[in-house]
N, C-alpha and C positions, 0 to 999 in steps of 0.2 A: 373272448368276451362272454360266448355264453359258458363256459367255466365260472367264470366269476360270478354271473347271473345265479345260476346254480347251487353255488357256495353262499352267495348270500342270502337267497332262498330260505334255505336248507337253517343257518344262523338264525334265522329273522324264525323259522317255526320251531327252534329249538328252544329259540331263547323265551319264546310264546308257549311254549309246552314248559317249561323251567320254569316261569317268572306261573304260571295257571297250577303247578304241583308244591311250591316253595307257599303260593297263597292258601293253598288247601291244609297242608300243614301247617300252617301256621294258626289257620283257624281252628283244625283240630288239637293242636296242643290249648287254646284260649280257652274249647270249649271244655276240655278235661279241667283245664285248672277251675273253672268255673263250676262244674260239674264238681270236682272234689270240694270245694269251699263249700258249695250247697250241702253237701252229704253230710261236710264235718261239721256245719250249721247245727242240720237237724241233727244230728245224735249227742251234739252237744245239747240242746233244748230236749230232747227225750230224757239223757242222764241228769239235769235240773230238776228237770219234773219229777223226775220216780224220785230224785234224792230227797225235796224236799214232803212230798209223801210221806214215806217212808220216816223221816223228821217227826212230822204233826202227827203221824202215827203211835213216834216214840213218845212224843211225850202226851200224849191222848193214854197209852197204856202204862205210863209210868203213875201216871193221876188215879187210875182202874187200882193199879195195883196199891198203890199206897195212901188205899183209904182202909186198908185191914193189916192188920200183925202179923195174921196168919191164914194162909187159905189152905191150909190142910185142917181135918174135922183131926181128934185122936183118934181116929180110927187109919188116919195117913190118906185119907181119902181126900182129893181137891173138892172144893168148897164150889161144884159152876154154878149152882142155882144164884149164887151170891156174887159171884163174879160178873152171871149177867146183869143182875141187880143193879150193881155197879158202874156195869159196863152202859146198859141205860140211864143212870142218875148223873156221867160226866157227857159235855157235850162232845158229839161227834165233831173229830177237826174235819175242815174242807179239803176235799181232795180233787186236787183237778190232771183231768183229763183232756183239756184243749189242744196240748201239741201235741198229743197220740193221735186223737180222734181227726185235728183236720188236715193230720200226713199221712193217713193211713194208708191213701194208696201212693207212695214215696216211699214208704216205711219196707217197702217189699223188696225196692230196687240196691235199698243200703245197706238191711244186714242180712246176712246167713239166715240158711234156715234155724238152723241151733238157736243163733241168738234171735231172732223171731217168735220162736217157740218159748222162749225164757221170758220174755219181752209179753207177750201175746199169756201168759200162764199169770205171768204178776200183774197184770191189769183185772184179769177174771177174777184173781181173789179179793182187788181192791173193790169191785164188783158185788163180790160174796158178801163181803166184810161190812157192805154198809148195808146191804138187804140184810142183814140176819143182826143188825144195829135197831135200823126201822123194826124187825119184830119183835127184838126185847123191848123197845119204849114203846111201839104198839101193846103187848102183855103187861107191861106194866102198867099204861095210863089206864086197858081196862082191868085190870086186880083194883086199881085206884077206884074205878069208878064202882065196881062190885062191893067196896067195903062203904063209898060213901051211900049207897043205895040202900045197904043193910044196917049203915048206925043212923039213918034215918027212918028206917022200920024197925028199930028197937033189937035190931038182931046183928049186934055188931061181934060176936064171939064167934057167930054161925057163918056170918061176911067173912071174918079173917081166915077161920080153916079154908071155907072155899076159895077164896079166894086165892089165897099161898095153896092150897093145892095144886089149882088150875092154872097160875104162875111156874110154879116149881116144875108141873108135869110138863107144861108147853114148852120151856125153856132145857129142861133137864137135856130134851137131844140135840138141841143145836149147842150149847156150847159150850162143848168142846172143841166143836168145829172152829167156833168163833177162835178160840184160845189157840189152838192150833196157825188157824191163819195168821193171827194179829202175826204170831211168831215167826210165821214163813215169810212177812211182808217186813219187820222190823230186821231180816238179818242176810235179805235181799242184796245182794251186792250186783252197783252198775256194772258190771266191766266187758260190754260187751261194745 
């Protein structure tokens, strides 16, 4: 009798040890799948967001580029004093940042460093891209305002050289940079 006592003891904490590691597992398999569906959420919504960027970008720099013939001078030299010109006279497209900015700390757990670092590099230049946006229409509204101040003091010849000077000189070192980035951001590929 107490043989059997014993044996079924022994059943009854096995099958309580079995049915407490069958439940753990189980919930560890629920929470992975859970876990990956979140993961493959966000990077789906990350790869959205930079596509459509990257979009509004293109055709932001398709409109830049195709208000002139030619942006080479005859001397084969790129035309940027006019390109930022340009680049300020079409409107900046919106670019959003909201599924970057409110996973950022998720964003650590999902991808590689690699892709982090690609992820984290193309966001800084979209970054770049509109501060150095802001300082071409800042330069231009004041050249704007320099010529209107001098063809209202009778010195509208004296307005225009300063003014395209002080235009030309201020813009002359950013963009290239600009030109540059639009480039690295338009040819950006998701695939991480």
């Amino acid at each position: 009798m107490e043989e059997q006592e014993v044996t079924r003891a022994i059943t009854t904490i096995s099958a309580v040890i079995l049915g407490f590691c069958l439940g753990q597992i189980s919930d560890w398999i629920k929470s992975t799948k859970a876990l990956r569906k979140k993961e493959k959420s966000l990077r789906q919504l990350i790869t959205l967001e930079i596509e459509n960027n990257v979009l509004e970008i293109k055709h932001y720099w398709n409109k830049v580029l195709g208000s002139s013939d030619s942006w080479e001078t005859e001397d084969g030299d790129f035309r940027f004093v006019q390109l930022a010109e340009e680049a300020a006279n079409n409107p900046f497209p919106f670019l959003s940042t909201d599924v970057w900015k409110a996973n950022l700390g998720e964003i650590a757990s999902v991808y590689s460093v690699t892709e982090l670092n690609k992820l984290w590099y193309f966001q800084k230049n979209l970054e770049r891209l509109s501060s150095l946006y802001i300082f071409f229409s800042e330069a231009k509204d004041e050249r704007n305002e320099t010529n209107r101040f001098h063809d209202v003091n009778n010195g509208a010849g004296i307005g225009d050289i300063i003014s395209m000077y002080d235009f030309s000189d201020s813009i002359r070192e950013y963009a290239p940079e600009y030109k540059s980035l639009v480039e690295k951001i338009i040819t950006f590929k998701c695939n991480v």
